[in-house]
C-alpha positions as CSV (number, residue, x, y, z in Angstrom):
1,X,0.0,0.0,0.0
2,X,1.5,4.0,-0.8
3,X,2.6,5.1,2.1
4,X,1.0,8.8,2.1
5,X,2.5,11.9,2.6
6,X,2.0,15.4,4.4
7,X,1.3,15.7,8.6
8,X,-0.9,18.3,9.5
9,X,-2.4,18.9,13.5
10,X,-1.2,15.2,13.8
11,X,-2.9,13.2,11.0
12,X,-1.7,12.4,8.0
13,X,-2.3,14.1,4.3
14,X,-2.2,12.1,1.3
15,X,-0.2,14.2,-2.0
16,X,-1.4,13.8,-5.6
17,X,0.2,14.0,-8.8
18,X,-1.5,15.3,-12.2
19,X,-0.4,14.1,-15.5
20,X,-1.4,17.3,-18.0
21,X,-2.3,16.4,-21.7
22,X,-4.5,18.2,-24.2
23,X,-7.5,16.5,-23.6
24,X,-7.9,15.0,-20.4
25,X,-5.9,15.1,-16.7
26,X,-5.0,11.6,-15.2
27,X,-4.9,11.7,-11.4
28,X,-3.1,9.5,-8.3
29,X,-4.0,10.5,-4.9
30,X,-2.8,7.9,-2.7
31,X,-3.4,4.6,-4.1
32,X,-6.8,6.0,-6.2
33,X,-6.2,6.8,-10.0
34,X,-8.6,8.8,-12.6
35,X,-8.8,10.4,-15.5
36,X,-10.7,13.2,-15.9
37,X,-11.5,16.1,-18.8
38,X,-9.1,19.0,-19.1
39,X,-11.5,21.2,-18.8
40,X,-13.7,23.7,-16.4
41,X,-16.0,20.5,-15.8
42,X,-13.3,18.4,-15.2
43,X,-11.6,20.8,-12.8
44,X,-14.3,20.7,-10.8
45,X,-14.4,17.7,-10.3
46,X,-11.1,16.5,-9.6
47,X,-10.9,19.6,-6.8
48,X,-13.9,18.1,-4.8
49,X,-12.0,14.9,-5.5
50,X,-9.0,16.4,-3.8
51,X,-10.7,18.6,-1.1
52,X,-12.6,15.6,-0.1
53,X,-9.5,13.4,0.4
54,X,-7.5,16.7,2.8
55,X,-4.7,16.5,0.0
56,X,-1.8,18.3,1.1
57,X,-0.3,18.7,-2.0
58,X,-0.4,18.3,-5.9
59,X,2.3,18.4,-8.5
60,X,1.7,19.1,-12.2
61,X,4.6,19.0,-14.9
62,X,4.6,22.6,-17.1
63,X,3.3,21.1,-20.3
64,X,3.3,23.7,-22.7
65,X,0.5,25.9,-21.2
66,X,-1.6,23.0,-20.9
67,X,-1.9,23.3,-17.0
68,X,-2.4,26.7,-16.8
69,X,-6.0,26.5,-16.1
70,X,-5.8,23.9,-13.9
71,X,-3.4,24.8,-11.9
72,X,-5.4,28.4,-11.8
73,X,-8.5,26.7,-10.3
74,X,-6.6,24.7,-8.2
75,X,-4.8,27.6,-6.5
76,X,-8.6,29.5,-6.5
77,X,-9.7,26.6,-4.8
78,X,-7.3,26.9,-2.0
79,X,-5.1,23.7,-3.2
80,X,-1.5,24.1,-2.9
81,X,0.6,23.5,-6.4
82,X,3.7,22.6,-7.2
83,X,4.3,23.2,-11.3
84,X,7.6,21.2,-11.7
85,X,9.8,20.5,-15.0
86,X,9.4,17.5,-17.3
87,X,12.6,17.3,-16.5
88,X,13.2,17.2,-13.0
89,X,9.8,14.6,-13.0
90,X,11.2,12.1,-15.6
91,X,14.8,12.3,-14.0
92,X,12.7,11.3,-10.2
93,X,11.0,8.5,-12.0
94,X,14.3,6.8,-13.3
95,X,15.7,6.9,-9.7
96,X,13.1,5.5,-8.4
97,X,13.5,2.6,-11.2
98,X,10.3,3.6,-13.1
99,X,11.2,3.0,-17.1
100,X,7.6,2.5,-18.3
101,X,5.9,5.9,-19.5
102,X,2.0,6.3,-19.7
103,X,-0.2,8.4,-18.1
104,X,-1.2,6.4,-15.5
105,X,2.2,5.9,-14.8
106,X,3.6,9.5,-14.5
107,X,0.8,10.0,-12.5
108,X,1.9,8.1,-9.9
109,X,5.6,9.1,-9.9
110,X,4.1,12.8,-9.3
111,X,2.2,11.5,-6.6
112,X,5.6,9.9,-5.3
113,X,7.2,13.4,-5.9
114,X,4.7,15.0,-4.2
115,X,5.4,12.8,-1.2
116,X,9.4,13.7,-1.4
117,X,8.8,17.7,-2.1
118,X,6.0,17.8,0.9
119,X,8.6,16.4,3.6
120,X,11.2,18.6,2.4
121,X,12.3,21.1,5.0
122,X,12.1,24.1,2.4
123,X,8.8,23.0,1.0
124,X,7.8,26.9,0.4
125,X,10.3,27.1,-2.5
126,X,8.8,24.3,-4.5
127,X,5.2,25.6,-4.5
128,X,4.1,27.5,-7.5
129,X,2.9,31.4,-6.6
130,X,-0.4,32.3,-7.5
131,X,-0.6,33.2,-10.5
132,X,-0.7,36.8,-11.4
133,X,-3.5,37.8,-14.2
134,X,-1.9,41.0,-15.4
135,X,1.6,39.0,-15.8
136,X,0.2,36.0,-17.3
137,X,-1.1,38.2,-20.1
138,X,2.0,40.3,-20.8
139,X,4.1,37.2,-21.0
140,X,1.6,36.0,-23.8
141,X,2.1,39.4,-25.6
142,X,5.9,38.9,-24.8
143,X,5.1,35.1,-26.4
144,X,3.8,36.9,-29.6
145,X,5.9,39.5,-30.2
146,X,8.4,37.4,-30.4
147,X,6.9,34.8,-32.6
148,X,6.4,37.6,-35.4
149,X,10.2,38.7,-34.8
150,X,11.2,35.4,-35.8
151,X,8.9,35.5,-38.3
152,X,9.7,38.6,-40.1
153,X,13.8,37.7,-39.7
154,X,12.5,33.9,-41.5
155,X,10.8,36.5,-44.4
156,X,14.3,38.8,-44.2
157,X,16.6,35.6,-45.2
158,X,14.6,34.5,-47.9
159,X,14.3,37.6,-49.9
160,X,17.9,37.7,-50.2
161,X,17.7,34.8,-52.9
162,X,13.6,35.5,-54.2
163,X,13.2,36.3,-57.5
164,X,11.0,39.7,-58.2
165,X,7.5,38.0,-57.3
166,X,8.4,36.1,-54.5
167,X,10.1,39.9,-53.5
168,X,7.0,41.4,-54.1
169,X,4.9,38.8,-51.8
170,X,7.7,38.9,-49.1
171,X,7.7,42.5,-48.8
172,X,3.9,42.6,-48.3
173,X,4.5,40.2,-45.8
174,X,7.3,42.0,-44.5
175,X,5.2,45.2,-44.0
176,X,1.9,43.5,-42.1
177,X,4.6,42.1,-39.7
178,X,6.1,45.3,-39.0
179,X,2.3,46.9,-38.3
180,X,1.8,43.6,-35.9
181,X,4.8,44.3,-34.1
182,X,4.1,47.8,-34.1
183,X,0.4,47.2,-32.7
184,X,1.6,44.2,-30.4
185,X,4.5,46.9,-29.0
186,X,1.8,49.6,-27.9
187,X,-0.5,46.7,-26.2
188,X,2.4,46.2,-24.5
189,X,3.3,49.3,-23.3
190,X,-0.5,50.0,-22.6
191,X,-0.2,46.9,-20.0
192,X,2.7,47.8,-18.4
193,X,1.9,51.5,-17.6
194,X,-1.6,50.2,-16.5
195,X,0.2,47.0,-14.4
196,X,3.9,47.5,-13.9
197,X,4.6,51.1,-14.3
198,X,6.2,51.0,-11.1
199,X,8.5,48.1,-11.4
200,X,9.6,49.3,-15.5
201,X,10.4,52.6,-14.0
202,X,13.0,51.3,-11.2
203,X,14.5,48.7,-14.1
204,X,14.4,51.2,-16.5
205,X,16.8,53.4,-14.3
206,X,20.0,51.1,-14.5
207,X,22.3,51.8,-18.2
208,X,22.2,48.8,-20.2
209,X,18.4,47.6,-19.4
210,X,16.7,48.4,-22.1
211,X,12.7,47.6,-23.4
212,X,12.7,44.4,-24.1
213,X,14.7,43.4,-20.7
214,X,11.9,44.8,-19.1
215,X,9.6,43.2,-20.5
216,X,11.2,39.9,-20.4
217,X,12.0,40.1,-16.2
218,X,8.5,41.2,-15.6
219,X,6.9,38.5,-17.3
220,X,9.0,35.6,-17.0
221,X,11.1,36.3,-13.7
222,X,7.9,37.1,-11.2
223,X,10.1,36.4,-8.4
224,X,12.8,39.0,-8.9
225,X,13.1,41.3,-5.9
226,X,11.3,38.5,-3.4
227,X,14.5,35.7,-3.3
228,X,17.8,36.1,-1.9
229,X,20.6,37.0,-4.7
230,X,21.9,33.2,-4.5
231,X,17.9,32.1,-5.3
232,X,17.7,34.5,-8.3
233,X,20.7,33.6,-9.9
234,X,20.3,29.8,-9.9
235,X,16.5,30.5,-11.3
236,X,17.9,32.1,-14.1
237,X,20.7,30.1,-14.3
238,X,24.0,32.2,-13.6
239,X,25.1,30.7,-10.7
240,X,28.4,28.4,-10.6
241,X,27.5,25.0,-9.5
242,X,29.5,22.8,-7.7
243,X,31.0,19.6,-9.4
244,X,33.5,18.3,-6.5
245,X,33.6,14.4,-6.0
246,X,36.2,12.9,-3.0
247,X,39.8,14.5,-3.3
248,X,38.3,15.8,-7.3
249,X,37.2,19.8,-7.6
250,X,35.9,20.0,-10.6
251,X,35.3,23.2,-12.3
252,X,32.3,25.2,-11.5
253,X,29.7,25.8,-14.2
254,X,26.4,27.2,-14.9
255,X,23.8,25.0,-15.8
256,X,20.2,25.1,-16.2
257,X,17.4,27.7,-15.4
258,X,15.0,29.9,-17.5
259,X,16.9,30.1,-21.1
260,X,14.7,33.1,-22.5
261,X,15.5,35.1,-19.3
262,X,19.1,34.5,-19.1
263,X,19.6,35.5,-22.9
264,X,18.0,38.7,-22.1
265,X,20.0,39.1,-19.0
266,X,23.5,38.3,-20.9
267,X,22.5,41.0,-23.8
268,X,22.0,43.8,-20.9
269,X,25.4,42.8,-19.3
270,X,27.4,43.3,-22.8
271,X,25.4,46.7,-23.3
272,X,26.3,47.2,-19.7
273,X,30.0,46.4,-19.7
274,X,30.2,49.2,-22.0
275,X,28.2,52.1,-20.9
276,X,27.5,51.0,-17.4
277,X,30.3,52.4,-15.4
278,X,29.5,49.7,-12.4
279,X,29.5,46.6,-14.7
280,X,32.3,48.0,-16.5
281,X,34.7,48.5,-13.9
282,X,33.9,45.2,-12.2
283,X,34.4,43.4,-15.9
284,X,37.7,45.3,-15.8
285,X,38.9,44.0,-12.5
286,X,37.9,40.4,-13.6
287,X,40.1,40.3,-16.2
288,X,43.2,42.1,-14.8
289,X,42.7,39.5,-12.3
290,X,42.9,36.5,-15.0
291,X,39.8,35.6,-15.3
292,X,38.5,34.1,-18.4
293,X,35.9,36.7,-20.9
294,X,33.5,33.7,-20.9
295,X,33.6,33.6,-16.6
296,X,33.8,37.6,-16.4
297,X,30.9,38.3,-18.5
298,X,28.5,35.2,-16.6
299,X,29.8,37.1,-13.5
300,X,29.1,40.3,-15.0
301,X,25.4,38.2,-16.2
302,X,25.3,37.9,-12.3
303,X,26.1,41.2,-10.5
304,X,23.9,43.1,-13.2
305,X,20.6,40.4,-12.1
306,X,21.6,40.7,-8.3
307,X,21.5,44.8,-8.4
308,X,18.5,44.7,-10.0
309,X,17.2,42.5,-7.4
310,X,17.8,44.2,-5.1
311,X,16.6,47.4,-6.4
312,X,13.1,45.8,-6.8
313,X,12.7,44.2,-3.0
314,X,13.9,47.8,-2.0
315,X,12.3,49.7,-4.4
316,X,15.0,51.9,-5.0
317,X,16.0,53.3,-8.4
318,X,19.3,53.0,-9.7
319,X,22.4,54.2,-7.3
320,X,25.8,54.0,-8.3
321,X,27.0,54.1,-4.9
322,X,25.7,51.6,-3.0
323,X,27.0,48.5,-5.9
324,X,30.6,49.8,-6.0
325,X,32.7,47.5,-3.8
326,X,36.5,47.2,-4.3
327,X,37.3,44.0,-2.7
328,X,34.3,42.5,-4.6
329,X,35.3,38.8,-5.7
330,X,33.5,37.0,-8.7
């Protein structure tokens, strides 16, 4: 029999796990499995399922934006979430020796990681924040903007080689992308003066954070300003990790975290290296002190997303000052 998870005022909590597809939502909670619709209906249902067995917690994988509503209602319901990586799911379900993949399956391995990440002593940093309205839109204005950007740079290296019709077509083309982008741009702009006019006006204070920075830390990096420096940079993937095995250090690296954030973060920290007299002098110091370019410029990557960290939990607008720190290590 599953040995069940969470303790609460003495008794025992089971955990569930949600496998997330299109079309319908396969549930373990304890030893009961079911499959139910991905849908409003089926929502409902499967949180009176859930409420009426004192769940503790439920993990979901991020499939794609399939969850989203689901894990909205849960979270409306009172039901606390834990959105995990496909990753990190599939890499529990091998160590636990579980090969076989269907949904009933996965299923249960989320239910078993449920039971890990509800005993953990840091549980808090595994569950999923409410989810914010207002952000949840802007990142899907974010999401199509830059779907038409690769689109019209996809139209741009094939007109290089069309012949005069195909031109013609891909210059119409060319132009209704350009008055998408250009309508998309002012939805955007409309959102965050009406959302985030506070937040793009602190970020938009630091030399080398431009537009589209914004934008990308506001809708995919919620949590800047409310974790520790060390939290934000392993999110976003910029801190070294260790890779040190008996008498063996390895080399540090960076590994992991949100991809379309850190690209944003690394094209502010070149701008910044150059016109940011902070982020300059510290890239300086780096490699006067042997440092690689590669390793200055993550730790550059790093400093830049730690200031404007902690510019945000203070609410403080850039300050020259108080980031200048001469024995300041990478």
């Amino acid at each position: 029999m599953h040995q069940q998870g969470g303790v609460a005022n003495g008794s025992v909590k089971p955990n569930a796990g949600i496998d997330v597809s299109k079309l319908h939502l396969d549930v373990c909670v304890g030893a009961t499995q079911r499959r139910v619709a991905n849908d409003a209906v089926g929502w409902n249902e499967l949180i009176a399922m859930l409420q009426a067995a004192h769940v503790d917690l439920v993990v979901v994988e991020a499939t794609g934006g399939y969850e989203r509503g689901l894990v909205c209602a849960l979270q409306g319901a009172g039901v606390c979430v834990a959105r995990v990586n496909p990753r990190q799911a599939r890499d529990f379900a091998k160590s636990m020796g579980v090969l076989a993949k269907t949904d009933q399956v996965d299923a249960r391995s989320l239910r078993d990681f449920a039971d890990v990440l509800a005993r953990h002593a840091d549980r808090n940093k595994f569950i999923t924040p409410m989810v914010d309205r207002a952000r949840e839109l802007l990142a899907e204005l974010m999401t199509r903007r830059r779907q038409l950007v690769d689109m019209r740079v996809a139209e741009h290296n094939r007109l290089e080689h069309a012949g005069q019709r195909a031109a013609r077509s891909i210059t119409s083309v060319l132009k209704l992308l350009d008055k998408q982008i250009e309508a998309i741009d002012a939805h955007i702009d409309d959102h965050m003066d009406q959302h985030f006019k506070a937040q793009r006006q602190l970020l938009d204070s630091v030399k080398g954070v431009g537009p589209v920075t914004i934008l990308t830390l506001t809708a995919a990096l919620p949590e800047l300003g409310q974790l520790g420096r060390r939290q934000i940079a392993k999110l976003v993937g910029v801190a070294p990790l260790a890779d040190d095995s008996g008498g063996r250090s390895g080399k540090r690296r960076t590994w992991g975290g949100r991809s379309e954030v850190r690209s944003v973060v690394y094209m502010a920290a070149i701008v910044a290296m150059r016109h940011n007299p902070v982020i300059r002098e510290f890239y300086e110091r780096l490699l006067k002190a042997g440092k690689p370019k590669k390793v200055a410029i993550v730790a550059c990557m790093r400093k830049l997303l730690t200031i404007l960290n902690a510019m945000l939990r203070d609410q403080a607008l850039w300050n020259a000052t108080r980031h200048v720190k001469p024995a300041e290590q990478a």
